[in-house]
Structure formats: structure tokens, C-alpha cells
C-alpha distance (Angstrom), angle and dihedral (degrees) to the residues before:
residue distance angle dihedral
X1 . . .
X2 3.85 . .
X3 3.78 124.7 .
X4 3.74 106.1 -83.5
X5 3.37 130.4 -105.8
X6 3.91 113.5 -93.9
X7 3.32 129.2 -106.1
X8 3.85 129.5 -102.4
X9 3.70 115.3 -109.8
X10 4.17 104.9 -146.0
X11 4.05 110.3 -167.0
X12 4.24 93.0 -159.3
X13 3.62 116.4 -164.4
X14 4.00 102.5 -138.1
X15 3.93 96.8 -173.2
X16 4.26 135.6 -121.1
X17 4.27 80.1 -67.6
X18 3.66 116.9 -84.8
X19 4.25 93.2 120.1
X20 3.33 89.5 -149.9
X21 3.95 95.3 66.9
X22 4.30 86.5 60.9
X23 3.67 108.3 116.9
X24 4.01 123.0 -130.2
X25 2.70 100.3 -121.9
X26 4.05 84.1 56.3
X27 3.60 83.9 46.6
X28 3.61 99.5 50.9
X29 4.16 92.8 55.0
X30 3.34 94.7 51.7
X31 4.06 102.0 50.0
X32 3.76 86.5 42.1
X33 4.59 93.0 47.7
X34 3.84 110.1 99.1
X35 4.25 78.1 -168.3
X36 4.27 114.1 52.0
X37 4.00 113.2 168.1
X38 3.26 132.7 170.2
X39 3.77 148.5 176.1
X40 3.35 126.1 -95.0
X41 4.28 153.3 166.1
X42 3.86 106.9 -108.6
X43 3.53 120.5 -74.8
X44 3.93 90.9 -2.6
X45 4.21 128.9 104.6
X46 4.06 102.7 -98.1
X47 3.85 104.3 -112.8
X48 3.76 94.6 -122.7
X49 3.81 87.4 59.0
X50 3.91 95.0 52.8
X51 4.08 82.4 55.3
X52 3.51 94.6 49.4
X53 4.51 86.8 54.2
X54 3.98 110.6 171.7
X55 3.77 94.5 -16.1
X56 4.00 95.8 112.2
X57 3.82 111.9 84.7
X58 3.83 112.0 -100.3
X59 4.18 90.3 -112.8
X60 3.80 93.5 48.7
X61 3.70 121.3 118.0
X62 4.07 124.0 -121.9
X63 3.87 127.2 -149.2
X64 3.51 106.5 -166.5
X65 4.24 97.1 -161.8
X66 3.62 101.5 -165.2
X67 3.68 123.8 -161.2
X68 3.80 117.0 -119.3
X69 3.65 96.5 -135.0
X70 3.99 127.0 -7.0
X71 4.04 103.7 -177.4
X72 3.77 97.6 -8.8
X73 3.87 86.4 91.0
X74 3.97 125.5 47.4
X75 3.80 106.1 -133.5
X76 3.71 90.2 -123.0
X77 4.12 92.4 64.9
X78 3.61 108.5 111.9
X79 4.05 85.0 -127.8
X80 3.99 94.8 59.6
X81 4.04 96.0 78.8
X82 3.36 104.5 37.5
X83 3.88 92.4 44.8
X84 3.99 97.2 43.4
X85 4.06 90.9 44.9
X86 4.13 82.5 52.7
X87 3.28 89.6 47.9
X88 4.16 94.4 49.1
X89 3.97 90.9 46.5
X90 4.06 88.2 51.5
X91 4.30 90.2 45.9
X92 4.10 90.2 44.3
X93 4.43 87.1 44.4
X94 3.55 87.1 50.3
X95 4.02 99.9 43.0
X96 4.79 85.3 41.1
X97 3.99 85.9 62.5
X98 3.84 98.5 61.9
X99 3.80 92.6 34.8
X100 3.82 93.5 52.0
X101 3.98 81.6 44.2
X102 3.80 84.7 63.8
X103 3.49 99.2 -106.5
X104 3.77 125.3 124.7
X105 3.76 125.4 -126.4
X106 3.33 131.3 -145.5
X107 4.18 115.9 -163.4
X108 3.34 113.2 -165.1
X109 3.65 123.5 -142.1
X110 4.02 136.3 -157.7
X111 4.06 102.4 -127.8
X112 3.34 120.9 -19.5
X113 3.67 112.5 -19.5
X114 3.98 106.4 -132.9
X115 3.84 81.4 46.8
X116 3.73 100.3 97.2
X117 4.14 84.8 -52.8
X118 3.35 119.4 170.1
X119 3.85 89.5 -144.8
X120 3.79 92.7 61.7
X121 4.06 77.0 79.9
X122 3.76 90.9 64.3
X123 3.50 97.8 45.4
X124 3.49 100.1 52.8
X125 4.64 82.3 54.2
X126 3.56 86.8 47.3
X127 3.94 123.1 39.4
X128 3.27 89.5 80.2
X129 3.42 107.7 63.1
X130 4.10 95.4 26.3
X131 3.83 141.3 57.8
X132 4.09 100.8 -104.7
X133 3.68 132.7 -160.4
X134 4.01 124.0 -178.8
X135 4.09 121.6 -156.9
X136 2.84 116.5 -168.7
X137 4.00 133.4 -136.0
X138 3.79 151.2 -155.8
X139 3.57 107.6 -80.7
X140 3.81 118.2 -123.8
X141 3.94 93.1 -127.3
X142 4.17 91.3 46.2
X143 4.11 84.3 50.6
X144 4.17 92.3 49.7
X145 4.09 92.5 35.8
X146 3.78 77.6 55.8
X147 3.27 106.3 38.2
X148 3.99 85.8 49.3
X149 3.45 92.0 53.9
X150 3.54 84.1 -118.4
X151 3.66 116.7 166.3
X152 4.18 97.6 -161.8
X153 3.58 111.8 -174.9
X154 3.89 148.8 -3.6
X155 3.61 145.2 -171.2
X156 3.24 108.9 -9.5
X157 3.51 104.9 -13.5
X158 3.85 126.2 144.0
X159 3.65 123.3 -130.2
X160 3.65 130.6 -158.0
X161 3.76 122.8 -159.2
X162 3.98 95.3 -166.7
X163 3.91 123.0 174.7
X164 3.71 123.3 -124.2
X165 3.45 100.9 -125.4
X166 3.86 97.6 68.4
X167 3.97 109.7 100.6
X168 3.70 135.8 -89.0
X169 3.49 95.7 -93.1
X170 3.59 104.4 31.6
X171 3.97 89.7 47.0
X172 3.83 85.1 50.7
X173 3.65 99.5 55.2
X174 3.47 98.9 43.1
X175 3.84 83.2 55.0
X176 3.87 96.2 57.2
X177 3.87 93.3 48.8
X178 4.11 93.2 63.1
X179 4.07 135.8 69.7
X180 4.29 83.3 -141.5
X181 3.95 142.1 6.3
X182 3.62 142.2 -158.9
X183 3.33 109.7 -153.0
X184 4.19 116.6 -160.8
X185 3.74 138.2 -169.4
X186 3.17 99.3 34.6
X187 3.51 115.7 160.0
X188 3.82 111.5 106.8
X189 3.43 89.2 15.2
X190 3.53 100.8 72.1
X191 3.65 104.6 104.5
X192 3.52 92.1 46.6
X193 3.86 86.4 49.2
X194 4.06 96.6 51.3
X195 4.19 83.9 45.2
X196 4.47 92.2 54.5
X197 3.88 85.3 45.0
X198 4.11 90.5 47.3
X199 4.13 85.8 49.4
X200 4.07 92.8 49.4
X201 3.82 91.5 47.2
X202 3.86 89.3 -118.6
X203 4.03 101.8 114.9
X204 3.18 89.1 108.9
X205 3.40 106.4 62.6
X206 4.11 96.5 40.5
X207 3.57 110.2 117.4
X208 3.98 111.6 -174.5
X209 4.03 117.9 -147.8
X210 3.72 127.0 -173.8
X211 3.50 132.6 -170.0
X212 3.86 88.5 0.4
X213 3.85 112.9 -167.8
X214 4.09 86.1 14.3
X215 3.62 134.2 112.0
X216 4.14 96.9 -92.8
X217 3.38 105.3 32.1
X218 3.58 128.2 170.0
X219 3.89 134.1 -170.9
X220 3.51 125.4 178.8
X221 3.76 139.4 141.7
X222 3.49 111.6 -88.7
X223 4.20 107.7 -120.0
X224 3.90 81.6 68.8
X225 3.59 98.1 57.4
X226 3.49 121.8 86.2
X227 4.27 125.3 -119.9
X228 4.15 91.6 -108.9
X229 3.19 114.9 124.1
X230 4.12 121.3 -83.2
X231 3.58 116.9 -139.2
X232 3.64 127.2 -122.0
X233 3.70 108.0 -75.4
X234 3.89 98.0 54.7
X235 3.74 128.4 109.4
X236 4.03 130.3 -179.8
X237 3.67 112.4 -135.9
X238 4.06 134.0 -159.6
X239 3.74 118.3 -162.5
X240 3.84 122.8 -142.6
X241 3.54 120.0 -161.4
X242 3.98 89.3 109.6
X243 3.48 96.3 142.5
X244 4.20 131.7 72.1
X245 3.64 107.1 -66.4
């Protein structure tokens, strides 16, 4: 017998967590994938796998490819990159050996994946050697926008999807150079966030949203939120449409 043919690689877009908003085309991969892996925090179910609920077939296989750190490391610490590209090569090893078996994988992926996805990380190890197919998925910031009610931007207004982590100043100039943001990873950053926004003249506009499309929740402009911390899935959002419409 020859060698076999390889395995499809299938990159599914799961959504920001209302199940409902998965495609079917997202849908159909994943019932039909005798391999479903995902990412995920240690000793916790990946978020894009709670999404995907009982939609893997009962005989499928899951990877569970869980991160070595998440927070526990600032990104700056000269053992972040080495120790997240490790940990990539290891996830992409471990997904190559049941595609070269013949058997096709699908990855699933909170959001859209080439959105800040972590399983952009694989493809770019993988498509090379493998058959790959991208599908793509409701963006966390369209879901909150939407969920907000949120109308973000018209004619010809620029947007700026900006994450949290750049500085004060940086943050704050990028801000004054757009019609709207989407501001991500917030979490710790928050204060420094609501501070950039004060120095652009936007705070008034912010409007903070976390968990949006989940069970929980919450929108609300952001001068009446506190400075604790947010959790992970929370973004800060400035509308456009300043001018006549």
C-alpha cells in the first residue's frame, strides 16, 4: 500500500459565542472531522469548543492544545516568544501526524480566525505540507458592535481595531487619527485604556462590552464602569458616524 493521502487541514471560525451565530458550513466540517482540536487555558474546555457543543461526531478524536501560560507571562519577558513558538511547533507536530495519517482536521477558532487567532500560528507551520481550507467566522467586535446596538461607521469613515496593550501615548494617537476604534485585550489594561481615550477627547463615546453574545453580558458606556480589571472577552468600542448622515 502507498502512503496515504493527507489530510485536510480546516481553520473553522467558531464565532464571539452565541452557537447560533456558527456558520454551516462551520457546522458541516466539524460533524463530518474524525480529528476536532482546539485551544485552550490549562486544565479548562477551550472556548471555541464549548461553542461548537455536541456538534463533533461521537467517534471523533479531540486535541485539547493547551497554552503554556496565558497571563502568567507579560509578552515583553524574554521567555514569552521562545516558549509560545515551542509551544506552536509542538500543537502543529501533533495536528501533521493525523493529517499525514489521512485524516482531516478541523481547528477550531474563537471569532474569526485571522482576527488575532491563535490558529493563524498553525497555519502558517502547516500549509505547506497539507491541503488547507479557512472558514471564516463572526468576529467578536461585529457580535458586541451588534449586540450594543452600535452602529460603528459610515461613509467613508476609518476604523481602527487597536490592541490594549500598546502605551498611553501610542494608544492615544492612534485614537485621534480614526472616525471609530475597537479596542482589544483589555483586561489589565483598562485604566490605561479609559486614560488614551481621556487624551484623544473620545471618553465619551467609549462604550465597554463583555462577554457580548454570551450568557452574562454586560454593555455599558465606559465613564460608569469602574478601573477593575475586565476579563478576557471584553472590548471598548468608539462609534464613528460623527458627521451628517
Amino acid at each position: 500500500m502507498g502512503t496515504p493521502r493527507p489530510g485536510t487541514l480546516h481553520i473553522v471560525g467558531m464565532g464571539p459565542g452565541d452557537p447560533e451565530l456558527l456558520t454551516l458550513k462551520a457546522a458541516r466540517i466539524i460533524r463530518a472531522a474524525p480529528v476536532v482540536a482546539c485551544f485552550s487555558k490549562r486544565g479548562r474546555i477551550g472556548h471555541a469548543r464549548r461553542i461548537a457543543g455536541d456538534l463533533p461526531a461521537p467517534g471523533a478524536e479531540t486535541l485539547s492544545l493547551e497554552y503554556p501560560y496565558t497571563t502568567e507571562i507579560p509578552v515583553d519577558d524574554p521567555r514569552y516568544l521562545p516558549g509560545i513558538a515551542r509551544f506552536y511547533e509542538e500543537c502543529a507536530e501533533t495536528l501533521a501526524a493525523r493529517l499525514s495519517a489521512g485524516l482531516d482536521v478541523a481547528l477550531l477558532c474563537e471569532g474569526d480566525p485571522f482576527l488575532y487567532g491563535s490558529a493563524m500560528y498553525l497555519f502558517d507551520r502547516l500549509r505547506e505540507r497539507f491541503p488547507a481550507e479557512v472558514v471564516p467566522g463572526v468576529s467578536g467586535m461585529s457580535g458586541c458592535w451588534s449586540r450594543a446596538l452600535l452602529p460603528m461607521t459610515h461613509g467613508d469613515d476609518v476604523l481602527a481595531v487597536l490592541p490594549g496593550t500598546l502605551d498611553r501615548d501610542a494608544l492615544a494617537e492612534r485614537l485621534r487619527g480614526c472616525d471609530a476604534a475597537v479596542i482589544m485585550k483589555v483586561g489589565r489594561n483598562l485604566p490605561k485604556i479609559r486614560a488614551a481615550l481621556a487624551d484623544a477627547g473620545l471618553a465619551g463615546r467609549a462604550v465597554y462590552v463583555e462577554r457580548g453574545t454570551m450568557a452574562g453580558e454586560r454593555v455599558v458606556p465606559l465613564d460608569e464602569l469602574p478601573d477593575a480589571p475586565a476579563p478576557y472577552f471584553a472590548l471598548v468600542l468608539v462609534p464613528g458616524r460623527q458627521r451628517p448622515r
